[in-house]
C-alpha positions, 0 to 999 in steps of 0.5 A: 434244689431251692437257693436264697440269695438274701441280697437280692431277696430271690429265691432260686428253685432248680427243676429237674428235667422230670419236673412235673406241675407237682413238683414246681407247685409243691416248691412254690410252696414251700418259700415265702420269697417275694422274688422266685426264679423257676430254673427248668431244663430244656424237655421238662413236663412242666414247660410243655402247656402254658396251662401249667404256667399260668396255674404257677403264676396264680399260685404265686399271687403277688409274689414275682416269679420268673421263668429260666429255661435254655428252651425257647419254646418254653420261654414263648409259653411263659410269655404267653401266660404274662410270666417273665422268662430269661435263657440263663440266670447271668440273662437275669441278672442283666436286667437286674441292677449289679450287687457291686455296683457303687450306690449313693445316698439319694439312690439308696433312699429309692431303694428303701422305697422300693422295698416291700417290708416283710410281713410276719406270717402268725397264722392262716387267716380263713379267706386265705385258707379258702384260697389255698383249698380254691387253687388246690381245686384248680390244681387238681382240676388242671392235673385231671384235665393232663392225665385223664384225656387220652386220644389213638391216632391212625396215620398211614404213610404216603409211599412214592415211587423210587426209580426207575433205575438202571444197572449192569451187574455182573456175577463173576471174578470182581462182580457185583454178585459176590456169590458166583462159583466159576465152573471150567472144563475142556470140550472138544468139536469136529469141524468139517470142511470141503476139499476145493482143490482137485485133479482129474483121473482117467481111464482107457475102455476095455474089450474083445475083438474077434478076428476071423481068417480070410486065408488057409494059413495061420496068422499071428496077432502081435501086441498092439495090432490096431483096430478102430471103428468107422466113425469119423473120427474113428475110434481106436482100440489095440491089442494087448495080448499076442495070439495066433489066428487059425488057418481057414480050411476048406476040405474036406469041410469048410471052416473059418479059422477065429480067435478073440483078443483083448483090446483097449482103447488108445484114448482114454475116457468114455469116447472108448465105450461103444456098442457091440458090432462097432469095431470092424476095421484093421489095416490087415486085409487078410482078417475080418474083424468086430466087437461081440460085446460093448465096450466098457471101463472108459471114464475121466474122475476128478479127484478132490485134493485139499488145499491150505485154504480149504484147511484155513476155513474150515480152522476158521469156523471152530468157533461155532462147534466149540460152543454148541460143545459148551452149551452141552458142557454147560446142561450138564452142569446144571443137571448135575444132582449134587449142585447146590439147590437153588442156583442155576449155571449160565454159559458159556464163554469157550476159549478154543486152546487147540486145533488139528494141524494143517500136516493131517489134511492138506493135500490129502484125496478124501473119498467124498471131497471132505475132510475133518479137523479137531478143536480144542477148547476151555469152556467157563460157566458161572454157577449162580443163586436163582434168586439173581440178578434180582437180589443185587438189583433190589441192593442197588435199589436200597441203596438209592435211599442212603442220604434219605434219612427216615424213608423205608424201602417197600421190598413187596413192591419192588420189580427188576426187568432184566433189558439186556443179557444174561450174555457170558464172557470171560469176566462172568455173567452180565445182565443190565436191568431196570429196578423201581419200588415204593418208599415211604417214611418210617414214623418216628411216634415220639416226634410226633406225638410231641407236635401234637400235645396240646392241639387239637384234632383237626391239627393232626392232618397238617402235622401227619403230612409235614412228616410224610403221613396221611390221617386215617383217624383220630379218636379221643376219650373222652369224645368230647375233649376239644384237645389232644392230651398234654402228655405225649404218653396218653397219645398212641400212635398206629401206623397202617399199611403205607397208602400208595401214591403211584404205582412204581 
């Protein structure tokens, strides 16, 4: 848009922000105010090589022209081409004298002076026809050298390393891992214990004592007729059982009278089991007396009795046989065929709930001096995807990146050492770990190309590792233009894989 202000004898032509050289040239040209003000938006084409403006002010001749832009960069550029530049038109004006300000006649015959008069435009004289066609050349020249050269840049970035770090993360109720599946079930163990109580149990020898008659009349044999050995002390036996000893004869053939009666050791224990021919002494002088066979059955046991101690320690140890019973619990839980794929159950953690009471065993006599009692218990396992505890690691990881606008996290350079666990509570799984990957920063193509309009190649390097980039290469077409091209659209950016500057 072109505005004429007649009382300061400008023109005010407003750019586009798209405005190219073409625009502001073909603007130029079609006033003959001897005052032009170029207004451009901040990022217009026009104001990102001094080449453009100083191809402007040629074209304006003597003609004023001034630039306006918000932009400062724009401004550095016009004042590098010796064109004058304002931040706003009110910026102008300031330097402007005030259309209302009261004027005297002495300083309106200053005025007067300063004011060139027009000069009436009747035709196009040749030298300025030459000139016309001379800076239409230079126009088509400087747009040849804008759109022609086009140049390919080859950048990597430099990766570093992030982390390491250390976490604890849980699967489980409130844990990290929010997809843990809890498994419960109830187990049973036996636990054995040993009877340390005891009392002792004997038993009196047994045998048979033949008594043989020493008269010709009939004896009897009461009950608890004593009989001993000749040891000192001796060894005392008794009958039990009553019998008549036979009378000896000796017509008309001779014949001791004999009967064998069972006896039994007065003292119990094995002290009552003697060898045969052993037990030859009686108080009864009228008998002769002997033990046939051996003495046996004569023994002292100790019998094992369980005590509430014994109960107590035995109770005390459950533990261990509850969750040897979990652990098996939780085998099967992982080789169930139905499971989802992919995920492995880590237990157990066994809450034991219940237990034999002390009534079944305590003071009983176990045969072989031990006894069993049953627990009860809630064993918990915690069904998790196999991919864990990396997947949560590796999250904790990425988030270290947040505040670091513009960097990358290298995912295929990511370890996670697992330091402590998997160990399982009631709370769930726990596992510390240790996380470290690559980072790297993510090109943004436009930024750059922007810093780099205009520069030359060797300038890429400088302004690539300012970014976080390392230069690979730079190609141009021609090969022999010095500069990059002024359109950031004729420069492509690659960005290749990121080089490495430590191994995480």
């Amino acid at each position: 848009m072109t505005v004429e202000t007649a009382a300061a004898r400008r023109t005010v032509i407003d750019l586009g922000a798209d405005a190219t050289i073409l625009d502001a040239a073909r603007s130029l040209a079609s006033v003959e105010s001897p005052d032009i003000v170029l207004v451009v938006p901040s990022g217009a084409p026009l104001t990102r090589n001094a080449v453009f403006l100083e191809a402007l002010r040629r074209r304006a001749g003597d003609r004023r022209i001034v630039l306006v832009s918000p932009e400062a960069r724009a401004r550095s550029l016009a004042s590098s081409v010796h064109m004058k530049s304002f931040a706003s038109i009110s910026a102008l004006d300031r330097h402007e004298l005030d259309a209302t300000e009261h004027l005297s006649d002495a300083r309106r015959a200053v005025m007067k002076t300063m004011v060139r008069p027009a000069v009436p435009r009747r035709g196009i004289s040749p030298l300025r026809g030459l000139a016309v066609f001379m800076t239409l050349v230079m126009a088509a020249g400087i747009l040849l050298a804008i759109v022609a050269p086009s140049a390919t840049i080859t950048v990597a970035a430099s990766a570093s390393t992030l982390g390491p770090y250390e976490y604890d993360l849980r699967a489980g109720p409130q844990g990290e891992i929010k997809d843990a599946v809890t498994l419960s079930d109830t187990v049973t163990a036996q636990v054995k214990g040993i009877a340390t109580g005891s009392r002792f149990m004997e038993t009196n020898a047994t045998g048979v004592e033949d008594f043989k008659n020493l008269t010709t009349s009939d004896i009897l044999i009461p009950v608890g007729t004593l009989v001993w050995t000749n040891d000192s002390p001796p060894i005392r036996f008794q009958t039990t059982e009553e019998k008549v000893l036979p009378k000896s004869t000796i017509l008309p053939v001779p014949k001791v009278g004999t009967v064998s009666i069972n006896i039994k050791a007065v003292d119990a224990g094995p002290k009552g089991n003697v060898p045969a021919d052993r037990i030859k002494s009686t108080a009864n002088s009228e008998v002769f007396v002997t033990n046939p066979t051996p003495t046996t059955a004569g023994d002292t046991k100790k019998i094992a009795i369980v005590q509430r101690f014994d109960y107590d320690t035995a109770a005390s140890q459950a533990d261990k046989p509850l969750l040897e019973a979990g652990l098996a619990r939780t085998a099967r839980w992982n080789g169930d065929p139905a499971a989802p794929k992919d995920t492995r159950v880590y237990g157990v953690w066994v809450k034991q709930t219940a237990i034999s009471p002390p009534s079944d065993v305590v003071f009983t006599e176990p045969a072989d001096g031990t006894f069993v009692i049953t627990a009860t218990g809630t064993a918990t396992a915690y069904r998790v995807s196999s991919g864990e505890p990396r997947a949560a690691a590796l999250g904790s990881l990425r988030n270290e990146l947040t505040g670091r606008p513009g960097m990358t996290f290298d995912n295929d350079s990511a370890t996670v050492d697992i330091v402590l666990g998997p160990n399982v509570g009631e709370n769930g799984v726990q596992w510390r770990v240790v996380a470290k990957a690559q980072q790297y920063a993510s090109v943004d193509a436009a930024q750059m190309k922007a810093a780099l309009t205009g520069h030359t190649p060797d300038d890429v390097g400088p302004v690539a590792a300012a970014r976080g980039f390392k230069k690979l290469s730079v190609e141009t077409w021609p090969s022999w233009w010095p500069l990059l091209p002024v359109l950031d659209s004729r420069i492509t950016i690659k960005v290749e894989a990121p080089v490495t500057a430590g191994a995480p």
